[in-house]
C-alpha positions in Angstrom: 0.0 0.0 0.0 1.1 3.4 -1.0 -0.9 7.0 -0.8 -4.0 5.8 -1.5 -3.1 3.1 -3.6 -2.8 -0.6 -2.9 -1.7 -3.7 -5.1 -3.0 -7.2 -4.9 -2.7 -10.3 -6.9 -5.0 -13.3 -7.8 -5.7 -16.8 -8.9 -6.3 -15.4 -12.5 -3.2 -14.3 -13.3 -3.4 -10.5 -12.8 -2.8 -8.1 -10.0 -5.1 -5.1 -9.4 -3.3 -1.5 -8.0 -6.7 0.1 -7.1 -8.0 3.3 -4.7 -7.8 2.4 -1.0 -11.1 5.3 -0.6 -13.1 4.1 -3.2 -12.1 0.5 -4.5 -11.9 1.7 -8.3 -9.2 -0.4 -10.2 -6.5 2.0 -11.8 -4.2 -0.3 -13.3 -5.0 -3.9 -14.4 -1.3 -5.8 -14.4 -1.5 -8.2 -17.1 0.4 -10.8 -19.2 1.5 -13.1 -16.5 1.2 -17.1 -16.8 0.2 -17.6 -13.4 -0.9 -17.2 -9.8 0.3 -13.7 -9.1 1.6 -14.1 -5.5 3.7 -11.3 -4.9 3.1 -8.1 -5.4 4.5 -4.4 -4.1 5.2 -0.8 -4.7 8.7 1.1 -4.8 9.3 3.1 -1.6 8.4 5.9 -3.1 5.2 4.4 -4.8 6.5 5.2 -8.5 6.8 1.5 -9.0 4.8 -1.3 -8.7 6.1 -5.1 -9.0 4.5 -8.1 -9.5 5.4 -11.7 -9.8 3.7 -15.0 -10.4 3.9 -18.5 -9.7 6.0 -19.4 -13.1 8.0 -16.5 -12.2 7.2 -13.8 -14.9 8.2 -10.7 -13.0 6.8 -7.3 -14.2 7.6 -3.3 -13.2 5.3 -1.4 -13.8 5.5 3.1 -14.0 2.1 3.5 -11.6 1.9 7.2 -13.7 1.9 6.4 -16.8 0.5 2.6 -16.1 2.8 0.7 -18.4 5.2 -1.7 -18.1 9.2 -0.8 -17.7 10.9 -3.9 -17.4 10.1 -7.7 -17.9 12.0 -10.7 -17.3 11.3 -14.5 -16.4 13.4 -16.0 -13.1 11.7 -19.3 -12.8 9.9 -20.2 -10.0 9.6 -17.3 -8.0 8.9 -17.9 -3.8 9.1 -13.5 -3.2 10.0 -10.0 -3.7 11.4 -7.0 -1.9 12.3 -3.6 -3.0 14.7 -1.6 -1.0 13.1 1.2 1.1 15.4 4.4 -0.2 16.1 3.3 -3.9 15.0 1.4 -7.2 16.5 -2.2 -6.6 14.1 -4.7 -6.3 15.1 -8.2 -4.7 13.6 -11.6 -6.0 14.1 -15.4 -4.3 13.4 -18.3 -6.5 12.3 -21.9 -5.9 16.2 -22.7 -6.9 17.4 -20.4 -4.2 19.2 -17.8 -6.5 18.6 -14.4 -5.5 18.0 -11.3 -8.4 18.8 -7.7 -7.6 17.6 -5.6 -10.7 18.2 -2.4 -10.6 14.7 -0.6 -12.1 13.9 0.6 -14.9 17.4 -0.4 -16.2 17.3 -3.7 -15.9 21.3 -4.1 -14.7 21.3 -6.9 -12.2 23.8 -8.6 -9.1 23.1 -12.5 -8.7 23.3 -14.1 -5.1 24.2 -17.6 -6.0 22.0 -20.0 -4.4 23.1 -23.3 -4.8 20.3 -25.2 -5.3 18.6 -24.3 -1.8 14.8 -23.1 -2.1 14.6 -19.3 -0.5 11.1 -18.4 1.7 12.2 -15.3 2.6 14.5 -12.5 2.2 15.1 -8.4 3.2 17.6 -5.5 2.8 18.5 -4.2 6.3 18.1 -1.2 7.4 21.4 0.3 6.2 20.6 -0.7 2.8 24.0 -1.9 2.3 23.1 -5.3 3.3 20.7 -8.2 2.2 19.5 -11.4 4.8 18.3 -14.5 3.1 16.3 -17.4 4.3 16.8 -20.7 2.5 14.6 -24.2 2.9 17.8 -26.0 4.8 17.2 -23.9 7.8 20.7 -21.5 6.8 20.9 -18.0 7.1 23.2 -15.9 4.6 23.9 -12.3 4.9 25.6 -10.8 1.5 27.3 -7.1 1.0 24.6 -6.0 -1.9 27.4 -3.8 -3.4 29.9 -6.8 -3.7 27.6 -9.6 -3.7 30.6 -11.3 -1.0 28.9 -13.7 1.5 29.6 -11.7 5.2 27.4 -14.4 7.5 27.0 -17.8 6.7 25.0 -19.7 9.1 24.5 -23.1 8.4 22.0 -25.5 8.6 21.8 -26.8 11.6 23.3 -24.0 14.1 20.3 -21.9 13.7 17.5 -24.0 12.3 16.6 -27.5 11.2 13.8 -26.6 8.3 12.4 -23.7 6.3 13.2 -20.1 6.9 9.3 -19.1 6.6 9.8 -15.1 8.1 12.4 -12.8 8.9 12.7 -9.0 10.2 15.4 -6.8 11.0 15.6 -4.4 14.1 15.3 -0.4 13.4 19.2 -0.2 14.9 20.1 -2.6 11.9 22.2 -4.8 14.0 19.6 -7.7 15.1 18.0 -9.9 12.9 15.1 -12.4 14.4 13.7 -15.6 11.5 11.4 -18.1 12.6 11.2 -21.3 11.2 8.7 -24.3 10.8 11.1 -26.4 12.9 9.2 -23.8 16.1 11.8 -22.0 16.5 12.5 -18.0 16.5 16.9 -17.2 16.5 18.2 -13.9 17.5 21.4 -13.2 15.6 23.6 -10.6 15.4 24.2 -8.5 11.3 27.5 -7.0 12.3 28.8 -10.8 13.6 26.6 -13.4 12.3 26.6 -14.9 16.2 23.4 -16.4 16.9 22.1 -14.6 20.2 19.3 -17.1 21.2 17.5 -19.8 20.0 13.4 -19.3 21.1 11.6 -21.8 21.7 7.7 -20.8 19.9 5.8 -24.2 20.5 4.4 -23.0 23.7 2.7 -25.4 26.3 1.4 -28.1 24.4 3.9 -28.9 21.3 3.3 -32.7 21.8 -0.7 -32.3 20.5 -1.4 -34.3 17.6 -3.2 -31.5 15.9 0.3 -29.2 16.8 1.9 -27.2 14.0 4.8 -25.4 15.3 5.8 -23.5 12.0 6.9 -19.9 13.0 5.1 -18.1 10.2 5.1 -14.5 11.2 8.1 -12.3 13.3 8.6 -8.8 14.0 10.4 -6.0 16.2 8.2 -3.4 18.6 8.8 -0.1 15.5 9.1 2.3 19.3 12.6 2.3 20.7 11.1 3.0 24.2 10.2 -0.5 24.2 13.1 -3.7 23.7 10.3 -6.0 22.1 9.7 -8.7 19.5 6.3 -11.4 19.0 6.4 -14.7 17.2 3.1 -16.2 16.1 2.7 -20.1 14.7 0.5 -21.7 12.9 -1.1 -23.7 16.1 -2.4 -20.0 17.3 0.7 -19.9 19.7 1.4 -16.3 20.2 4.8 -15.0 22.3 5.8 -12.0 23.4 9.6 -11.6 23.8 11.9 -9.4 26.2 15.0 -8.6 24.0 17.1 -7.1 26.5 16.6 -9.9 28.8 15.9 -12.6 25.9 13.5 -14.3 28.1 9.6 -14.3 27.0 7.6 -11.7 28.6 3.6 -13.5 27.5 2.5 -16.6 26.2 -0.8 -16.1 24.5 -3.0 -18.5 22.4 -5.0 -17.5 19.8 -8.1 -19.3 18.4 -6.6 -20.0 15.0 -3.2 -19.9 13.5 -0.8 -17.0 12.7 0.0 -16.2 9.4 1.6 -12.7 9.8 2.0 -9.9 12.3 2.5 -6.5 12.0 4.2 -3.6 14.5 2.6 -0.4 14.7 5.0 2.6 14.3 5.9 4.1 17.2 3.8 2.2 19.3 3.7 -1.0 21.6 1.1 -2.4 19.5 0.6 -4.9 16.8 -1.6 -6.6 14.9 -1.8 -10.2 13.9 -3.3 -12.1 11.0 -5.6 -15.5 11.7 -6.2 -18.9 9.5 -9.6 -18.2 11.0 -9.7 -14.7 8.7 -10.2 -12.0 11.4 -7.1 -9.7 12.4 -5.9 -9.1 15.9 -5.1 -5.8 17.9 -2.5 -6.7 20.9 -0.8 -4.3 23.4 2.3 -6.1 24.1 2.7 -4.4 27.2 0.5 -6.4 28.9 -0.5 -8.9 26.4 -3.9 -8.0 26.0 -5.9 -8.3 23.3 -7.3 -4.7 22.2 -9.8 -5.4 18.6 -10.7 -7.8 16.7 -11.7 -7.2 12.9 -13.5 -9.4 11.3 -14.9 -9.6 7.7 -12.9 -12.7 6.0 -14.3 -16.6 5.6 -10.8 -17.8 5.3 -7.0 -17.3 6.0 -5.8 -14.2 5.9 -2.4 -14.6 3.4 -1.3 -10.6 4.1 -1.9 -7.6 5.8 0.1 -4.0 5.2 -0.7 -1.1 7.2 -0.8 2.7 5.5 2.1 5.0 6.5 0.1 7.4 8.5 -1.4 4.0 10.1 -5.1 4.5 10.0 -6.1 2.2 6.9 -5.4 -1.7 7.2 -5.0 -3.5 3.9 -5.8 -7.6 4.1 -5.6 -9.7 1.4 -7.3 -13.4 2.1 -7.6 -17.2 0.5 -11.6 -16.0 0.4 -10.7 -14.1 -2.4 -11.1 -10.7 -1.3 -9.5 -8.1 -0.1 -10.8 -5.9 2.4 -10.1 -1.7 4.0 -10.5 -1.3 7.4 -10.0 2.7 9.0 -8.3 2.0 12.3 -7.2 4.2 14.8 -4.0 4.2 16.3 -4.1 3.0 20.2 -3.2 5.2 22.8 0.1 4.6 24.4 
């Protein structure tokens, strides 16, 4: 979401940039060959990217409403653009990593080597790029260079997937979770893992019981030393940074599938298999609002810059606006 724009993608191989205040649909994204499962604008909204399941990736100029560059990457898994210039990041199914500069269409290659990436980010000093792969490592390139800094292995980290990563604000913490349940704290300057965090909560034994650590993130207000972890078993924690020790347990009625800090606040919001999104002051662990409107999981959720529009996207085939008010501190 951008302005009063957002972008979302479908089953029928097109993504939609339409009006946030009146649901009119500006730009239709065509000529893709599949599923369109990713899809986001430039940080400064002059861009919008969007990639489908056979990885066809199009730019397009949101002005002028025509495509500027066009490429195929095969199977593509996400997409990232960097939040101060016109590189856009792209995993694949194969684990090689794309950085194309836009609209020129140069490009940096982060070798893979054969090792499916989930997930992937620029931190913060936009120097650097963390990767996720589906062996459990963790690789940290210089973007500039594309030399390997980090390179933690399978194994000293995680066991499976990389589902979800964030970087903290001070750009020297980086927290992934994992579907073997587990959350790692780990160091961008050093590559040292900090902590391993144990997400299964108090019943990771239940036959039902799916650990998978879908959704992480940092508290956006430096007053407060915060990260939450949800899973897909509804399991919900609350961590203490400074102390690395968790500060609540909650459990939700249905599975996470992503979480999302407010700015400058103690607050966040999660998003439910069950479709309705979740208010929490982390504080106290309390749940705040609930917002309900979907039938089915709720795949993403992106919050406006001035925070009072919600954007959710959902497996019900709908997306939906919600005006929210920031919570008091």
């Amino acid at each position: 979401m951008t302005g009063k724009l957002a972008v979302t993608g479908a089953q029928d191989d097109v993504a939609y940039v339409w009006e946030t205040h009146s649901g009119e649909v500006i730009l239709h994204c065509k000529d893709h060959k599949d599923s369109v499962i990713c899809a986001e604008f430039s940080h400064d909204g002059s861009y919008v990217a969007t990639g489908d399941m056979s990885g066809v990736l199009i730019v397009w100029r949101v002005a002028t409403k025509c495509p500027v560059f066009q490429t195929h990457v095969g199977d593509l898994t996400w997409l990232r653009w960097h939040h101060g210039a016109n590189v856009l990041l792209v995993g694949t199914v194969l684990g090689d990593v794309y950085m194309w500069r836009i609209p020129g269409g140069d490009y940096k290659l982060l070798a893979g080597n054969w090792k499916k990436t989930e997930c992937g980010l620029i931190l913060p000093d936009g120097k650097r790029a963390a990767i996720g792969y589906g062996d459990g490592s963790i690789k940290i390139y210089d973007m500039k260079t594309t030399s390997r800094l980090h390179d933690i292995r399978q194994g000293q980290a995680h066991t499976g997937t990389i589902s979800a990563m964030e970087c903290h604000p001070d750009n020297n913490l980086l927290i992934t979770g994992s579907v073997d349940g587990h959350a790692v704290l780990l160091k961008t300057q050093t590559g040292k893992i900090v902590s391993v965090l144990d997400c299964k909560g108090p019943n990771p034994e239940a036959e039902s019981s799916n650990a998978s650590v879908e959704a992480v993130g940092f508290c956006q207000d430096s007053s407060f030393s915060l990260a939450a972890t949800g899973n897909l078993d509804g399991v919900l924690c609350i961590w203490d940074i400074s102390r690395v020790t968790v500060r609540h347990t909650l459990k939700q009625d249905s599975g996470i599938t992503k979480l999302l800090w407010i700015k400058n606040s103690p607050h966040f919001y999660t998003a439910g298999l069950d479709g309705t999104v979740r208010l929490y002051d982390a504080r106290s662990g309390t749940l705040q609002n609930e917002l309900f409107g979907h039938s089915h999981c709720i795949l993403d959720i992106s919050l406006s810059a001035d925070c009072s529009t919600l954007l959710t996207s959902s497996d019900d085939s709908t997306a939906r606006i919600f005006s929210v008010k920031a919570p008091d501190r």
